[in-house]
matplotlib code that plots the C-alpha trace (Angstrom):
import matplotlib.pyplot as plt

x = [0.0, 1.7, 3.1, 0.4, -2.5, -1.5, -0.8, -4.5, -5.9, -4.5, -5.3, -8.9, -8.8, -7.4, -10.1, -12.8, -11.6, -8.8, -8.9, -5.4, -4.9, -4.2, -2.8, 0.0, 0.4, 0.7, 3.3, 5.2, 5.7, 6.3, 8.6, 10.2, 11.1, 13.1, 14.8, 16.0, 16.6, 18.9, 20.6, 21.3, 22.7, 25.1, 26.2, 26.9, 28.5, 31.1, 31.9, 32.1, 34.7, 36.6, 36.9, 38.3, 40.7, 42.1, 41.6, 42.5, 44.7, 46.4, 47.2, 48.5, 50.4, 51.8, 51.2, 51.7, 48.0, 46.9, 48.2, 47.1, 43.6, 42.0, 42.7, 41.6, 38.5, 38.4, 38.9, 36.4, 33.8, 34.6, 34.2, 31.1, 29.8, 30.8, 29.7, 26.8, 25.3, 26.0, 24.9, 26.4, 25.7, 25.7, 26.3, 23.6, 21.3, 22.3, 20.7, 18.1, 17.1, 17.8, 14.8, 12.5, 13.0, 13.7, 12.2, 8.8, 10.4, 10.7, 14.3, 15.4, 15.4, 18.8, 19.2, 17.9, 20.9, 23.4, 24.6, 24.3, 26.8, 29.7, 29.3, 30.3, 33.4, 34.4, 34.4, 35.2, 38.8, 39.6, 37.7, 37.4, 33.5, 30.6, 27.6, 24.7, 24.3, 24.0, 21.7, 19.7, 19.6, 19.0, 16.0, 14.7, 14.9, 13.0, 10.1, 9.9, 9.6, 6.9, 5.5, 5.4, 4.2, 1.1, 0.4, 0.8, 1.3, 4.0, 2.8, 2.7, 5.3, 7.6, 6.2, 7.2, 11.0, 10.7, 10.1, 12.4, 15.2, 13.5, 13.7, 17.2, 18.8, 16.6, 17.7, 21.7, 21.7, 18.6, 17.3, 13.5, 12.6, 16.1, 15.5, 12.1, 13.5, 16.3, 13.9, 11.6, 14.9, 16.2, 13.7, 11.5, 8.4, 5.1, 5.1, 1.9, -0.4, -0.6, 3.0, 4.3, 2.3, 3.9, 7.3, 6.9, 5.5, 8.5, 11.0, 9.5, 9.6, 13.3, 14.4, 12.9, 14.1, 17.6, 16.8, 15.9, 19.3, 21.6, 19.9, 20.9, 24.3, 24.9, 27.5, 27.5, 27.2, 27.1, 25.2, 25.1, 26.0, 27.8, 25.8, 25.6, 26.9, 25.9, 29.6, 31.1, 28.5, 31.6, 33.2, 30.5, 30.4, 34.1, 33.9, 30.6, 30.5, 33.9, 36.1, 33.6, 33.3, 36.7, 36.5, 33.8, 35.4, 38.6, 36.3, 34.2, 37.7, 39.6, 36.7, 36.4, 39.8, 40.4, 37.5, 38.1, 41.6, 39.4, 37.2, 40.4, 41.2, 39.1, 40.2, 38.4, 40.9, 43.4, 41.4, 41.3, 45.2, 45.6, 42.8, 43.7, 47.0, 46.4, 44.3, 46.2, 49.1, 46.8, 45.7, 49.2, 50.7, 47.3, 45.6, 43.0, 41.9, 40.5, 37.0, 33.6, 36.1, 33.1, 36.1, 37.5, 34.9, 33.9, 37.1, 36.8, 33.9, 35.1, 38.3, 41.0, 42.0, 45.5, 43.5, 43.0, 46.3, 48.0, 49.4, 50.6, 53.7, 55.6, 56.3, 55.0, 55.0, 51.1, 51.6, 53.0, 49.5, 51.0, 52.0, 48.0, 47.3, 50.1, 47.8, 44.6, 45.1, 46.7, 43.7, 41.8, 43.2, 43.7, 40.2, 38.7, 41.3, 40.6, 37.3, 37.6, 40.1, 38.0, 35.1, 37.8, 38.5, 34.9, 34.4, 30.7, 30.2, 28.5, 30.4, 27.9, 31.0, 33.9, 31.8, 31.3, 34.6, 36.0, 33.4, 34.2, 38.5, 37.3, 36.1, 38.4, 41.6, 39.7, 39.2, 42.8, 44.6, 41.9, 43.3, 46.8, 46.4, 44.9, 47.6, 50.9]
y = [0.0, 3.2, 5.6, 8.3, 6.0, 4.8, 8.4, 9.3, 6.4, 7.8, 11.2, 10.3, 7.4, 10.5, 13.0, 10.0, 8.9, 10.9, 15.0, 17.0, 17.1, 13.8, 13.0, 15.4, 13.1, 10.7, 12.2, 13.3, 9.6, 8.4, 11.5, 10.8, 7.3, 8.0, 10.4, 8.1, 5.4, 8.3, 9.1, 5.1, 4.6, 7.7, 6.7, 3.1, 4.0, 6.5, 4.4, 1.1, 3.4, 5.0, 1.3, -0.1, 2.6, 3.9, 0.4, -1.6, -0.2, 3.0, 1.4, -2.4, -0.6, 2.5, 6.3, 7.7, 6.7, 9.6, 12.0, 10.1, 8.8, 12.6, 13.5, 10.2, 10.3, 14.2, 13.1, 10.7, 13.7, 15.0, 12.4, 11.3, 14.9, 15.4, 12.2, 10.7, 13.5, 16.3, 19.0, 20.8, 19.5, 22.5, 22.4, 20.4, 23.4, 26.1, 24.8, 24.0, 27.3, 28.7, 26.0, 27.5, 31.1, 31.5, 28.4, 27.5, 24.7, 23.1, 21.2, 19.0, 15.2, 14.9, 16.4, 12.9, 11.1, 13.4, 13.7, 10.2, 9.5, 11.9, 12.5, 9.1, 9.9, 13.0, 11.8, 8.2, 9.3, 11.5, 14.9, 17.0, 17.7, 16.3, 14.4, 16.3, 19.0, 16.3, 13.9, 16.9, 17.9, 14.7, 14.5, 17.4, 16.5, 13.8, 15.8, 18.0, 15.6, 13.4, 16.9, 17.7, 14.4, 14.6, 18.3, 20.0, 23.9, 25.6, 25.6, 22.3, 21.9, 23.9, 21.8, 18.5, 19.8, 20.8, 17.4, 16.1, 17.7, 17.2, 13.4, 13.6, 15.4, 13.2, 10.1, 11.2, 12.6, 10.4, 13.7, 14.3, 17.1, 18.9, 18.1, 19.9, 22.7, 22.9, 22.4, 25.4, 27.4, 27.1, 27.2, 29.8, 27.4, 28.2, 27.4, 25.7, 22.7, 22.3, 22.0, 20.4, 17.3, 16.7, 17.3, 15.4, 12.2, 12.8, 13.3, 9.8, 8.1, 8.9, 7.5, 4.8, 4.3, 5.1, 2.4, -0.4, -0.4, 0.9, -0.5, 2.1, 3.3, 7.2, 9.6, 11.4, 8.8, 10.3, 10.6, 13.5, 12.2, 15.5, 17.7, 21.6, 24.2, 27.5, 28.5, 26.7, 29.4, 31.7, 29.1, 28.2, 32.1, 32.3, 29.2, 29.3, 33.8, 35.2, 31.7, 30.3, 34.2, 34.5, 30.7, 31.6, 35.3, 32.6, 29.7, 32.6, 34.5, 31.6, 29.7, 32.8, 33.4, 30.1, 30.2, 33.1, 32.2, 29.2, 30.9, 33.0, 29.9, 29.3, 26.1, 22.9, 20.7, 23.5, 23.7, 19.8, 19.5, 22.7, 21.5, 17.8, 18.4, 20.5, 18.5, 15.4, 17.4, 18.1, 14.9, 12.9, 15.5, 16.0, 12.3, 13.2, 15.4, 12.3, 12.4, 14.1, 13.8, 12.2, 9.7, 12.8, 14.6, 11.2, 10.3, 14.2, 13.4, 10.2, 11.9, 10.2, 12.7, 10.8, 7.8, 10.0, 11.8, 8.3, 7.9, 11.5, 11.7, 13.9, 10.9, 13.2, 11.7, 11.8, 11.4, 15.0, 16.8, 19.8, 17.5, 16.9, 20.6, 21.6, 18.8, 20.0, 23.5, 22.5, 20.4, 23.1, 25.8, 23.3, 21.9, 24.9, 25.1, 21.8, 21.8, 24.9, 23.0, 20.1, 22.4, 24.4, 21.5, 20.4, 17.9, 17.7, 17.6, 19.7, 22.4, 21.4, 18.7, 21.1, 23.1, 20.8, 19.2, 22.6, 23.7, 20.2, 20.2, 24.3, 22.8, 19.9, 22.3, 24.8, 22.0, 20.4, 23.9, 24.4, 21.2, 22.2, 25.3, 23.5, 21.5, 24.1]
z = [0.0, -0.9, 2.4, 1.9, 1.1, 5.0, 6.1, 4.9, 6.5, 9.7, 9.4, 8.7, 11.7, 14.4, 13.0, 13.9, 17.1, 19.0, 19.3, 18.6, 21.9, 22.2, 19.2, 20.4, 23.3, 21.6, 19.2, 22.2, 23.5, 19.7, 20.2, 22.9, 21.9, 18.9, 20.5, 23.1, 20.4, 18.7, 21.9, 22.0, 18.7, 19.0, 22.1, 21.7, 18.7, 19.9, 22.6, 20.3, 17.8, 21.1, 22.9, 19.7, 19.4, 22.6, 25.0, 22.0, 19.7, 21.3, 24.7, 23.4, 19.8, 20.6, 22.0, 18.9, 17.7, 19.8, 17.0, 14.1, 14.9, 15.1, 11.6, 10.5, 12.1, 10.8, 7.5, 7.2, 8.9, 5.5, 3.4, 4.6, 4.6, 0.9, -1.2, 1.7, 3.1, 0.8, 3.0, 5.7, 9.1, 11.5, 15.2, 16.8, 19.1, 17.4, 14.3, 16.0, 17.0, 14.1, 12.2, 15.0, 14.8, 10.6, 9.3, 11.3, 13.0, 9.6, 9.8, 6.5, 6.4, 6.3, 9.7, 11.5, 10.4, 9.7, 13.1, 13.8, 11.4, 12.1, 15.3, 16.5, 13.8, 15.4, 18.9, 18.8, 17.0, 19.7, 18.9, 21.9, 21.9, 23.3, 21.9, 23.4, 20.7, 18.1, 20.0, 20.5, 16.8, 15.8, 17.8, 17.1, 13.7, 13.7, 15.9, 13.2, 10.3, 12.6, 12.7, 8.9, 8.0, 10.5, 9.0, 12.2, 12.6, 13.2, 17.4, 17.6, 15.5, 17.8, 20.8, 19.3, 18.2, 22.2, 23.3, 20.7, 22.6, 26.1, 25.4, 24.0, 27.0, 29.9, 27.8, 27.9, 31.6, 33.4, 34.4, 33.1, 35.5, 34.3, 30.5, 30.6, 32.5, 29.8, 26.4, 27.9, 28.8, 25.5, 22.6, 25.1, 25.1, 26.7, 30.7, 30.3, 31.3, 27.1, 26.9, 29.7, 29.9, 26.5, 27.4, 30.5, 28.2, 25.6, 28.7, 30.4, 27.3, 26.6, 29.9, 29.7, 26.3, 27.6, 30.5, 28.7, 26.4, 29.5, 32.6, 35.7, 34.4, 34.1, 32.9, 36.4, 39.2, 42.4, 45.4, 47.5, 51.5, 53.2, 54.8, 53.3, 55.7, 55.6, 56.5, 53.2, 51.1, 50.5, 49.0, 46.4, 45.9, 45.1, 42.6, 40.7, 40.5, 40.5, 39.0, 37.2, 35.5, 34.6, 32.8, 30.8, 29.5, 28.8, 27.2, 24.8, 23.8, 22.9, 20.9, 19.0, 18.3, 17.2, 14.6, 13.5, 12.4, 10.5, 9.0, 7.2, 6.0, 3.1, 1.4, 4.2, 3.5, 4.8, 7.8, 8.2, 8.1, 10.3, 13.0, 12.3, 13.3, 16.1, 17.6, 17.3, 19.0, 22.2, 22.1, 21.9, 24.9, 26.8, 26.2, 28.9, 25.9, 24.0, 23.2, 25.6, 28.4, 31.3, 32.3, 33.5, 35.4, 37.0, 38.3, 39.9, 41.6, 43.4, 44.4, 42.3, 39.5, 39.4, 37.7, 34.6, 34.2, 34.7, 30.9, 30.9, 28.3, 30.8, 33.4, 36.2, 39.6, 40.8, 44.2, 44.5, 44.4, 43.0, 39.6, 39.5, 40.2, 37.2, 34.6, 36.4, 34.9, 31.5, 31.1, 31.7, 29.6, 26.9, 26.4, 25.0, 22.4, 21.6, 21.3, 18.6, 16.7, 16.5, 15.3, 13.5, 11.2, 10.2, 13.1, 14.8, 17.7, 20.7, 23.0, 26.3, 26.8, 26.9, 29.2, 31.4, 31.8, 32.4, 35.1, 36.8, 36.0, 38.0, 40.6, 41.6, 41.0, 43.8, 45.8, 45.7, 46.2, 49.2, 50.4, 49.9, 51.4, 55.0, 55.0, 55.2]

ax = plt.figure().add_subplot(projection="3d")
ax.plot(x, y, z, "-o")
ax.set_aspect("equal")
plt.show()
């Protein structure tokens, strides 16, 4: 039977039996699902590419891989891009609200794989971004299209894309509440009954999505047991207002130093070899650089830094804690730069990541030179 012979059948079944209303629910928990299922595939899939590479290759071979395997994986970005998908795939939220505020939350077919299929590329050969702006775009691809085919209007259009990214983020993170929060933060969605039962439905179907294929594992596991002071507020002053301040002037001035050097560049295989390289440099000095980085900010948050900085070319003696302080801070300083080299050189990827691992890498160094300080 041909597809819109079936979509008509629908159509005219929903008009009969179901109001809008609830055909949006139902859209949003369709929604939600293949947003989760997209979250799934990119994951598994970077982490399949990364495993093969670094636990595999890199650590039984030789240390040198670290340089090579970014430009390779950077290089096939490109490939793929050029002769598969043939259109540009743009950074994953950005794009996203750029469909909803220029193009009616209309976003193009290609966008529900295009992602899906570099992404995985760029970080699973040691590109320093993060996977949550494409798992976003991807699902909010697909919203839209489910939208489009189901002739909604641009509202409920909008709403679905919404849910799309609701159920991506509470799918990656485990966090529904938090992913709503985020989807009405960012694309500036209604604070209404009307839309958040959908993104609650989208954002429930997501996680449980996410459950069935990862069971109870999370990129952030940690439980909160210490009790908050009200005499330790100074210190969360000092680290999240006035540090956190001066990270974020240093993040936004480097990123856009660093692309606009690229964008001088006009040839993109000039800016492959230039970012290729660069990032391949980082990586082989800095190997903590490799890929999202969540190894990283997990071993912060159980205490044991050392356990990431263990394979550090320099041969630096971790049991003096100002040799973790020293990689603390280069890791730090260098993961920005990084990250726009990656992007530089037409990798795809998302910068909530970098951001991330640099709030955290913030953190533990204020925490360690606290530390340092009590004991002289």
């Amino acid at each position: 039977m041909p597809k819109q012979t079936v979509l008509k059948q629908i159509l005219i079944w929903r008009a009969k039996h179901i109001s809008k209303k609830q055909f949006v629910y139902l859209l949003s928990i369709i929604i939600g699902f293949t947003a989760g299922m997209g979250a799934v595939v990119l994951k598994n899939l970077t982490h399949f590419i990364q495993h093969l590479l670094e636990a595999k290759l890199i650590k039984h071979y030789h240390h040198a891989f670290y340089f090579l395997f970014p430009i390779l994986g950077l290089t096939l970005v490109y490939l793929g891009i050029k002769y598969i998908i043939r259109n540009k795939v743009s950074h994953g939220i950005p794009s996203t609200l750029y469909a909803i505020s220029k193009r009616k939350a209309i976003m193009k077919p290609f966008q529900m794989f295009g992602s899906i299929l570099t992404a995985p590329l760029t970080v699973g050969f040691g590109g320093s971004v993060g996977l949550e702006g494409p798992t976003v775009a991807t699902g909010a691809a697909l919203g839209s299209n489910i939208a489009r085919m189901f002739h909604m209007n641009q509202t409920t259009r909008t709403l679905l894309v919404g849910c799309a990214a609701a159920g991506a983020m509470s799918s990656i993170f485990k966090a529904p509440i938090a992913a709503i929060i985020f989807a009405i933060e960012v694309f500036s969605l209604d604070l209404t009954i009307a839309s958040m039962l959908p993104l609650l439905l989208a954002s429930l179907s997501a996680i449980l999505t996410s459950q069935f294929f990862f069971g109870d594992d999370v990129i952030l596991p940690f439980r909160i047991e210490d009790k908050f002071y009200l005499s330790d507020a100074p210190f969360y002053i000092l680290l999240g207002g006035v540090i956190a301040a001066f990270i974020s002037i240093y993040f936004t001035e480097v990123y856009d130093r660093i692309q606009k050097l690229f964008d001088s560049l006009k040839s993109p295989i000039k800016k492959l070899i230039v970012g290729g390289t660069g990032i391949g440099l980082l990586v082989y000095l800095i190997p903590p650089l490799y890929g999202e980085g969540f190894d990283v900010i997990n071993n912060l948050i159980v205490g044991t830094p050392e356990k990431s900085l263990e394979n550090n070319i320099f041969g630096l003696d971790l049991s003096n804690i100002w040799n973790v302080v020293v990689l603390l801070i280069a890791l730090m300083l260098f993961k920005i730069v990084a990250s726009a080299l990656t992007f530089g050189a037409g990798g795809v990827g998302g910068i909530f990541a970098p951001t991330l691992f640099m709030g955290s890498i913030m953190g533990g160094f204020v925490y360690l030179k606290s530390s340092i300080i009590v004991v002289y």
